[in-house]
C-alpha positions in Angstrom: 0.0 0.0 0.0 1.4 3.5 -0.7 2.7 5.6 2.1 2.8 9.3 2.5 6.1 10.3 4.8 5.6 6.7 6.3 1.9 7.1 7.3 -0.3 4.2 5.2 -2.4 5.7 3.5 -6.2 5.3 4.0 -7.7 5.0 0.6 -11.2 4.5 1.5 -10.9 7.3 3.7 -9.4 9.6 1.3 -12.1 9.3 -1.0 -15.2 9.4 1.4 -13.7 12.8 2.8 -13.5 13.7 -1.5 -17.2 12.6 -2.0 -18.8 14.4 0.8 -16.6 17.4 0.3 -17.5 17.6 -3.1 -20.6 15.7 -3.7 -22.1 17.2 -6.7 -19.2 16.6 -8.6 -18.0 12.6 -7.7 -22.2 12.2 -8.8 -20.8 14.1 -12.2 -17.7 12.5 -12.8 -18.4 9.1 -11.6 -22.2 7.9 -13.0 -22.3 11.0 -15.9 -25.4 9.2 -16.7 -27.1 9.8 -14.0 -25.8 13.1 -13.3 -27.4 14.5 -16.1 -31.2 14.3 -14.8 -29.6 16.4 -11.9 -30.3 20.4 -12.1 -28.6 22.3 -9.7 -31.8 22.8 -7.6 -31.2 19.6 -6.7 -29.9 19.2 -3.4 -27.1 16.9 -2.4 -26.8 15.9 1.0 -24.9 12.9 2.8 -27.3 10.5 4.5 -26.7 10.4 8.0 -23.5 7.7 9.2 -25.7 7.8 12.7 -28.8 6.7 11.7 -27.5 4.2 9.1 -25.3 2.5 11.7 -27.9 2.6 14.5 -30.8 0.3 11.9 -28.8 -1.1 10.0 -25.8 -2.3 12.5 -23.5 -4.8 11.6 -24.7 -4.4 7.8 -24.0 -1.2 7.9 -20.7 -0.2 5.8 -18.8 3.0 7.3 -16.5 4.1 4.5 -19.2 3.3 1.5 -20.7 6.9 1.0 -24.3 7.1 0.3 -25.5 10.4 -1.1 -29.4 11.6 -1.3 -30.4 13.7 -4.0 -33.2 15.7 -3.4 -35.9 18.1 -5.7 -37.4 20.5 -3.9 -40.1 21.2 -5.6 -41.3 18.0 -5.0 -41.1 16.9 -8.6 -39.6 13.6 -8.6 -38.7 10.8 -5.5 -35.3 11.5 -3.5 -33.1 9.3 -5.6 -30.4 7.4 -3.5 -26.8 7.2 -4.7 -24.3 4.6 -2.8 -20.9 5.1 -3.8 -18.2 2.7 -3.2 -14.6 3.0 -3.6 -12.0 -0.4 -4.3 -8.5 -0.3 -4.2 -7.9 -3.8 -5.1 -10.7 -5.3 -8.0 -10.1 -8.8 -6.3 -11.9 -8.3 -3.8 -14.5 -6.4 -5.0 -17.8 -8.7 -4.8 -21.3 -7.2 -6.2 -23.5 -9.8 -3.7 -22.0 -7.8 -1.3 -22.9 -4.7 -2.7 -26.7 -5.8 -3.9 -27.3 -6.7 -0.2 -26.4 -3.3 1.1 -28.6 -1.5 -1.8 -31.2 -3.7 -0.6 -30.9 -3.3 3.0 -30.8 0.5 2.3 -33.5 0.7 0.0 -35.4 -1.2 2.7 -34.0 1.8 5.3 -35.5 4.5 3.2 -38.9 3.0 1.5 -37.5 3.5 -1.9 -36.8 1.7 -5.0 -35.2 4.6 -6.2 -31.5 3.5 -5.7 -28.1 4.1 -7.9 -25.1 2.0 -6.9 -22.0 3.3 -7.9 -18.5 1.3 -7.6 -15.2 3.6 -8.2 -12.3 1.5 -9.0 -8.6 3.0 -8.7 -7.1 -0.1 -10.2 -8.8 -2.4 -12.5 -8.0 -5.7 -14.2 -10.8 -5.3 -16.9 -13.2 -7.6 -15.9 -15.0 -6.6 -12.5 -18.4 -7.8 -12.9 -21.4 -4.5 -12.9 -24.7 -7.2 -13.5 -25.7 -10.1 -11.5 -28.4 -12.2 -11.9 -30.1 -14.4 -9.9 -32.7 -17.4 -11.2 -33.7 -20.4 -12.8 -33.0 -22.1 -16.4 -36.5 -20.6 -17.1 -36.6 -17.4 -15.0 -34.7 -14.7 -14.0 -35.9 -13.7 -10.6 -33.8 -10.9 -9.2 -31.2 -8.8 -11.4 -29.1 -6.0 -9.8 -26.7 -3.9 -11.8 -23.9 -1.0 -10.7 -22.2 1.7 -12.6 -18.2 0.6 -12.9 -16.0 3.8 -12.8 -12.7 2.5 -13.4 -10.3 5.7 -13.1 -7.4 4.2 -14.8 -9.8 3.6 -18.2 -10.5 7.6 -17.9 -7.7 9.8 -20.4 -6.3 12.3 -18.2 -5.9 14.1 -21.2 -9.6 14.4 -21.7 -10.0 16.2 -18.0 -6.7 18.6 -18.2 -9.1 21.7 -18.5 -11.7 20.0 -16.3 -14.1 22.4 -14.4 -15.0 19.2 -12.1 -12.8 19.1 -9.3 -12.5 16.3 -8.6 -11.7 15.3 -11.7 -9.1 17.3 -11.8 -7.6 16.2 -8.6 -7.9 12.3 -9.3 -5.9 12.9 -13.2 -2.8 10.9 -12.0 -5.3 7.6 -10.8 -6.4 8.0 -14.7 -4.6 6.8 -17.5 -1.2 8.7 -18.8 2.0 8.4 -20.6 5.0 8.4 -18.4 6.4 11.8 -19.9 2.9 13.3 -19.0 4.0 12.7 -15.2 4.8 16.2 -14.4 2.0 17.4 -16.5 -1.0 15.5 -14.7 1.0 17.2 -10.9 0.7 20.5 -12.3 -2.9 20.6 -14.1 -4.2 19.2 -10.5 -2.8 21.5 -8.5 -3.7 24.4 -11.1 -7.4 22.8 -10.9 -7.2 22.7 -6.9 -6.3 26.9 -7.2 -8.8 27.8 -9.7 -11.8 25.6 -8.8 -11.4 25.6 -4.9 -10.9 29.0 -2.9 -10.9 28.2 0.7 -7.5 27.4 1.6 -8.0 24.9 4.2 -9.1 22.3 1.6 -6.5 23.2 -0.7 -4.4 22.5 1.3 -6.0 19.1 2.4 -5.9 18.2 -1.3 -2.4 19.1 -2.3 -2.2 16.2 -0.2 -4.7 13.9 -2.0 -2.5 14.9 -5.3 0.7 14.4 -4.0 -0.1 10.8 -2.1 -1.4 9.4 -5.5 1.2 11.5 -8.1 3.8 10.6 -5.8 6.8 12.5 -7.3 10.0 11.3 -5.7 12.7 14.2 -5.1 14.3 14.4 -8.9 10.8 14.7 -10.2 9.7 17.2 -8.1 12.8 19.4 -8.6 12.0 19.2 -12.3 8.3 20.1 -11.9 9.4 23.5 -9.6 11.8 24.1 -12.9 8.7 23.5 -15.0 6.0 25.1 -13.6 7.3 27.7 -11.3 4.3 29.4 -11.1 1.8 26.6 -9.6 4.9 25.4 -7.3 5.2 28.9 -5.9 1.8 29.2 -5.5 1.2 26.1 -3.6 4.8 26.5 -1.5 3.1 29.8 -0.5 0.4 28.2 0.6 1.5 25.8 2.6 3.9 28.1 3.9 1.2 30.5 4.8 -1.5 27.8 6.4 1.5 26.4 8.6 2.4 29.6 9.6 -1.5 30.0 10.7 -1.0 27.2 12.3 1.7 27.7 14.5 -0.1 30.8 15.9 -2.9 29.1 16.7 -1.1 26.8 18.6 0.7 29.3 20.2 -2.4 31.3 21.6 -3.7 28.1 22.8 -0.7 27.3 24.6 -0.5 30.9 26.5 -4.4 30.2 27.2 -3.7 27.2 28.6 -1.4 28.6 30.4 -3.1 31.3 32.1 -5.5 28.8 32.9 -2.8 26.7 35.0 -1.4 29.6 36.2 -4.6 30.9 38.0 -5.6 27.2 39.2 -1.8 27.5 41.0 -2.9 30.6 42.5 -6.0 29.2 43.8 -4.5 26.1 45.1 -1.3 27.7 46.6 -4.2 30.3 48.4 -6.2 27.5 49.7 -2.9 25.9 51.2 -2.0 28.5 53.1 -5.3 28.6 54.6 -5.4 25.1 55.7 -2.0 25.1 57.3 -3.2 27.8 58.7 -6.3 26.9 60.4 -5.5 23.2 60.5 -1.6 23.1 60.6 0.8 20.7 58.6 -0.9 19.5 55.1 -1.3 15.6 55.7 0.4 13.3 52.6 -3.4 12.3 51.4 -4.7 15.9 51.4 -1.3 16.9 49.8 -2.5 14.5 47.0 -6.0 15.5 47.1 -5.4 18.9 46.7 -2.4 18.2 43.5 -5.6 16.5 41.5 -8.5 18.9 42.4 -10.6 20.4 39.9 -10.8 24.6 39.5 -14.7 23.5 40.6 -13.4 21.5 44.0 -10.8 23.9 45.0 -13.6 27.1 44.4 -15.5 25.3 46.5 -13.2 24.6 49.4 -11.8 28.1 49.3 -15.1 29.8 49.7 -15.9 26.6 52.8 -12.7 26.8 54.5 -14.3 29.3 57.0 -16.8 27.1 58.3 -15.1 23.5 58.0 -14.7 22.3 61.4 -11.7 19.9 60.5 -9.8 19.2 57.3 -11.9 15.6 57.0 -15.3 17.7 56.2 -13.3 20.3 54.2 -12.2 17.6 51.4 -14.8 15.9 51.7 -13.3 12.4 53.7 -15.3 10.5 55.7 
């Protein structure tokens, strides 16, 4: 499996976080056939992991990403889109996936129900139909749409106003001396087509686990196309930076914090050795645990406590 700076790298994850990010457009790029009956008063929305895990339990598949289109208007049914990613074709098996459409369609009183497999390798012959019956009959028949990236030209998405399209070109299929060429038209489709920089950040990421330029490639690419690797170096540079400060005024809040729960507990110590003499070993450790709530509260009842025991609370 491919690694990013030694991490593995999550594959199904990576692409559920791409889906529901940018579900209009994995519906576009990934069942075109479909897509096509969708205007853009359509809503898109995620259906909800909670309830899907709570009635469907152990059937219920975390990382397979099922999408709910929706008309407002009322004019047609909510039309259910499950989306499934494969990494390896082997082990892809559509039973699997026909008992989950089932099981959902059964979850959400509809027939109305678009299964969708996304394959990032392929050997050519993962299966899309299956039929089940008799010599004489066939009784049920369930079929998917196969996406299989690497069957896609990355040529035909360089100029690609679909995002993700433009961020999966190096999973699609390339000449080797088109290497460079599929990094930089991602990352230019990352700058143009997606303006907060949070995510483009996220998905310099997604391009550069699955381009995987090693250090002589990447030096040629910065040679290449100075522009897009300045503009991403900024970036990154930038959202780092951002970073670091945010850390930093978390740390000096967190700091303050500790600082005033020390005064309160150093306060209250001086108060009981005062009134009650020597600190004993068990309210020494006591008070080093306490809560800002537990040592308010025996600060403001230190007057009336008639021995350390009811102060803290110890029978």
């Amino acid at each position: 499996m491919p690694r990013n700076n030694g991490t593995p790298v999550s594959h199904d994850q990576n692409f559920k976080n791409l889906i529901l990010d940018y579900p209009r457009q994995a519906i576009d790029l990934f069942c075109e056939q479909e897509a096509r009956e969708l205007d853009y008063s359509v809503r898109i929305v995620p259906l909800r992991q909670e309830q899907l895990k709570e009635r469907l339990g152990e059937r219920f598949r975390e990382l397979d990403v099922p999408l709910q289109a929706e008309w407002p208007d009322g004019r047609r049914e909510a039309l259910v889109f499950v989306l499934e990613e494969e990494t390896n074709p082997n082990r892809f098996s559509i039973h699997r996936l026909a008992h989950y459409c089932l099981d959902l369609a059964d979850l959400c009183e509809t027939q109305r129900v678009v299964p969708v497999v996304i394959f990032l390798n392929t050997n050519g012959s993962e299966p899309a139909r299956l039929v089940l019956g008799s010599e004489r009959y066939d009784y049920l028949q369930f079929q998917c749409i196969r996406c299989a990236l690497p069957e896609l030209e990355a040529e035909d998405y360089w100029d690609s106003n679909n995002l993700i399209a433009r961020l999966c070109l190096s999973l699609m299929h390339w000449n080797q001396s088109q290497k460079l060429e599929v990094y930089a038209r991602a990352t230019r489709g990352l700058t143009t087509l997606e303006r907060d920089p949070e995510k483009q950040l996220k998905y310099l990421d997604f391009i550069d686990i699955y381009t995987a330029l090693d250090d002589n490639e990447m030096e040629q690419y910065q040679q290449h196309y100075p522009q897009e690797s300045n503009t991403m170096a900024s970036l990154s540079d930038r959202l780092r930076a951002e970073g670091m400060e945010k850390g930093l005024e978390q740390g000096i809040e967190k700091g303050m914090e500790k600082g005033l729960h020390d005064g309160v507990e150093g306060t209250l110590r001086k108060q009981i050795q005062l009134k009650f003499g020597a600190i004993p070993a068990w309210a020494d450790e006591q008070l080093k645990v306490a809560t800002d709530e537990q040592l308010d509260r025996w600060v403001t009842g230190i007057l009336e406590a008639g021995s350390l025991e009811s102060l803290l609370g110890v029978n």
